[in-house]
N, C-alpha and C positions, 0 to 999 in steps of 0.2 A: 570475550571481546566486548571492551565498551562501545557502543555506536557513539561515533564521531560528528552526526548527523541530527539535525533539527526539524519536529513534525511541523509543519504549519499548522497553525491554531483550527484553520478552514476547511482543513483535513481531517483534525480529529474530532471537528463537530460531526463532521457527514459520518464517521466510523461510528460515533456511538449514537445518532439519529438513526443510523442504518438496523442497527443491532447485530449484527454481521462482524466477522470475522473474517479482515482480508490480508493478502500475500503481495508483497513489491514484487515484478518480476522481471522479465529481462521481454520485451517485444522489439520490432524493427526500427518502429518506431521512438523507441527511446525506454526508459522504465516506467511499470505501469500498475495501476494499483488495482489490482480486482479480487472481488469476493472470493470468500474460498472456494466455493459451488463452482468455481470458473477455473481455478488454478490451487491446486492442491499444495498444504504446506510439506515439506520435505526436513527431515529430519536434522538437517545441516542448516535452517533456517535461523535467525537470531528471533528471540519474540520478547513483542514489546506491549505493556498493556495502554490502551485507551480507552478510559472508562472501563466497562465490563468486557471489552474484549479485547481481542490480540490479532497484532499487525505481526505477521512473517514475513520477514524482510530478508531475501535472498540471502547468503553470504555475498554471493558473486556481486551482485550490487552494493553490496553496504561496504562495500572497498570503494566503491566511487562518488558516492554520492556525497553530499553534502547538507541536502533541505527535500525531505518527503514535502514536495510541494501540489498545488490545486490541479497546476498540468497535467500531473502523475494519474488524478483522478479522469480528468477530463479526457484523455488515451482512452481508457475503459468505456465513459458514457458516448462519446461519438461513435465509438466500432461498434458498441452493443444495440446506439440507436435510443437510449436511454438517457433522461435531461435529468438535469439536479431537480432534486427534491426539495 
């Protein structure tokens, strides 16, 4: 499956600033982007590389989305209590 869907630029600086390798995934709140240490990638996962590492991006998500966008991040740093870098 080809993703359908557009990283924001904003997004893939923090992924490869981070050095980390994170996972889109499904919260209450809406979809949400956190490291892998937080949310494990699954085998059904689409991956995609950013710089030297790899965004796992749901299946179940990458049916709806459109734009991996800052919000997506910004879900993660509010509930974790952690600010951009």
């Amino acid at each position: 499956m080809i993703p359908a869907f557009s990283i924001d630029e904003k997004v893939r600086a923090y992924i490869r600033k981070s050095g980390q390798d994170f996972r889109l995934s499904t919260s209450p709140d809406g979809p949400v982007l956190l490291p892998i240490g937080e949310s494990s990638s699954k085998p059904s996962d689409m991956k995609l590389l950013v710089g030297s590492n790899v965004l796992y991006v749901s299946k179940l998500q990458a049916k709806y989305i459109k734009k991996i966008d800052w919000p997506m991040v910004e879900r993660y740093l509010n509930a974790s209590g952690e600010s951009e870098t």
